[in-house]
PAZAPA-4460 file (N, C-alpha, C; in steps of 0.05 Angstrom, whole numbers, plus 32768, in hexadecimal, padded with zeros to 4 digits):
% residues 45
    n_x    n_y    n_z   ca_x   ca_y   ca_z    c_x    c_y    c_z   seq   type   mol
   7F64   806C   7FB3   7F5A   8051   7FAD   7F71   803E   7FB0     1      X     A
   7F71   8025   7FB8   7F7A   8013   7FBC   7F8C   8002   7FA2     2      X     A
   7FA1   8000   7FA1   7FAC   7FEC   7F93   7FB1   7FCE   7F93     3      X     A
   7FAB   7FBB   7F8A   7FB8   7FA4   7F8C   7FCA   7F9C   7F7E     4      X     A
   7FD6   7F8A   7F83   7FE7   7F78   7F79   7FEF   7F5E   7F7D     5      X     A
   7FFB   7F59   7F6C   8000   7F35   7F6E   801D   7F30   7F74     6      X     A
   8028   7F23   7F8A   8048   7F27   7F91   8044   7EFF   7F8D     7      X     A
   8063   7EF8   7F83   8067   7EDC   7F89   8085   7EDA   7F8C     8      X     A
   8082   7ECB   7F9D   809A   7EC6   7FB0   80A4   7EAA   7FA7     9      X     A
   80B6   7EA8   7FB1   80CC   7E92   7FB4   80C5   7E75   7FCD    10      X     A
   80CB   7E65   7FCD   80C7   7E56   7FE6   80C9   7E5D   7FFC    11      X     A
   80EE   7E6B   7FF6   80F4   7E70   8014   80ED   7E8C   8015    12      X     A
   80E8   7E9D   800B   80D8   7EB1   8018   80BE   7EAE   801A    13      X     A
   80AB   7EA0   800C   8090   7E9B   801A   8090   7E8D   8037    14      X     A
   80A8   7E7F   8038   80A0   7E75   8059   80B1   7E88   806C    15      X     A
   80C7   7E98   8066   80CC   7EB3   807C   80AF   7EC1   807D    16      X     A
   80A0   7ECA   8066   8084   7EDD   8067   8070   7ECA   807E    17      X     A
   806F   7EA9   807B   8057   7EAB   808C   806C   7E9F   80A4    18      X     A
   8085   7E9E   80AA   8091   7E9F   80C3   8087   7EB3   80D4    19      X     A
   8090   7EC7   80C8   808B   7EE6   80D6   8068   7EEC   80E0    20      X     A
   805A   7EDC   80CB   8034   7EE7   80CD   8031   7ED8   80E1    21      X     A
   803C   7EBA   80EB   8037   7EB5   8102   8044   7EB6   8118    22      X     A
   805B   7EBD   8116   805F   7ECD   8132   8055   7EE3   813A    23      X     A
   8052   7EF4   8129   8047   7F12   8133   8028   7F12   812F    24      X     A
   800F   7EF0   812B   7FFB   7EEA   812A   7FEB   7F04   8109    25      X     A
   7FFC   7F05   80F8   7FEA   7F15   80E3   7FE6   7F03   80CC    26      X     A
   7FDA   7F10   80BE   7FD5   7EFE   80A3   7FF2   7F02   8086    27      X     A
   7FF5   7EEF   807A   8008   7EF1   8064   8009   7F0C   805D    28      X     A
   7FF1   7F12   804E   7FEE   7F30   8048   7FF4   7F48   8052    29      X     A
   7FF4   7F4D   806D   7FF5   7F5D   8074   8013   7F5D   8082    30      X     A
   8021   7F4C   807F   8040   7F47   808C   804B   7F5C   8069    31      X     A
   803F   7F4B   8053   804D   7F4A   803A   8043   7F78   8036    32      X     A
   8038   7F7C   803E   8025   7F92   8040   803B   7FAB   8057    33      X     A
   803F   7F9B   8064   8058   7FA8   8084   8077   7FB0   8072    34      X     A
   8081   7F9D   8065   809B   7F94   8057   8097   7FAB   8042    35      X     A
   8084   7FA9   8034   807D   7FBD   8024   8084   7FDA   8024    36      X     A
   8071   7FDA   803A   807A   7FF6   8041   808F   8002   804C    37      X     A
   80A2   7FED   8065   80B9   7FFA   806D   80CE   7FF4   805B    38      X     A
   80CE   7FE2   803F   80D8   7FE5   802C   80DF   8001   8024    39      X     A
   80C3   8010   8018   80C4   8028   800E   80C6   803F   801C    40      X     A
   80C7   803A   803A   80CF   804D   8045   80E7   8052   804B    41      X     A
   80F4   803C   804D   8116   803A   804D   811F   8046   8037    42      X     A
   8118   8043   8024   8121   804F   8002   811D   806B   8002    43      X     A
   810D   8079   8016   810E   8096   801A   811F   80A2   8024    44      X     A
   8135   808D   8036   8140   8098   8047   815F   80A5   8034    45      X     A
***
């Protein structure tokens, strides 16, 4: 099952997050959703 959550950001990282969603054409969420994960996958290493 699915988790959510509520993330809040800062100015200047809410506009690096939708910098990135429109260059690479995705939505906020799913940039903030990308970061996420190679976050936690780095932390494995």
């Amino acid at each position: 099952m699915a988790r959510q959550y509520c993330v809040v950001c800062d100015d200047d990282i809410g506009d690096r997050v939708d910098a990135i969603a429109r260059e690479y054409e995705l939505t906020e969420q799913e940039v903030i959703r990308q970061l996420l994960r190679q976050a936690l996958a780095d932390s494995d290493d």
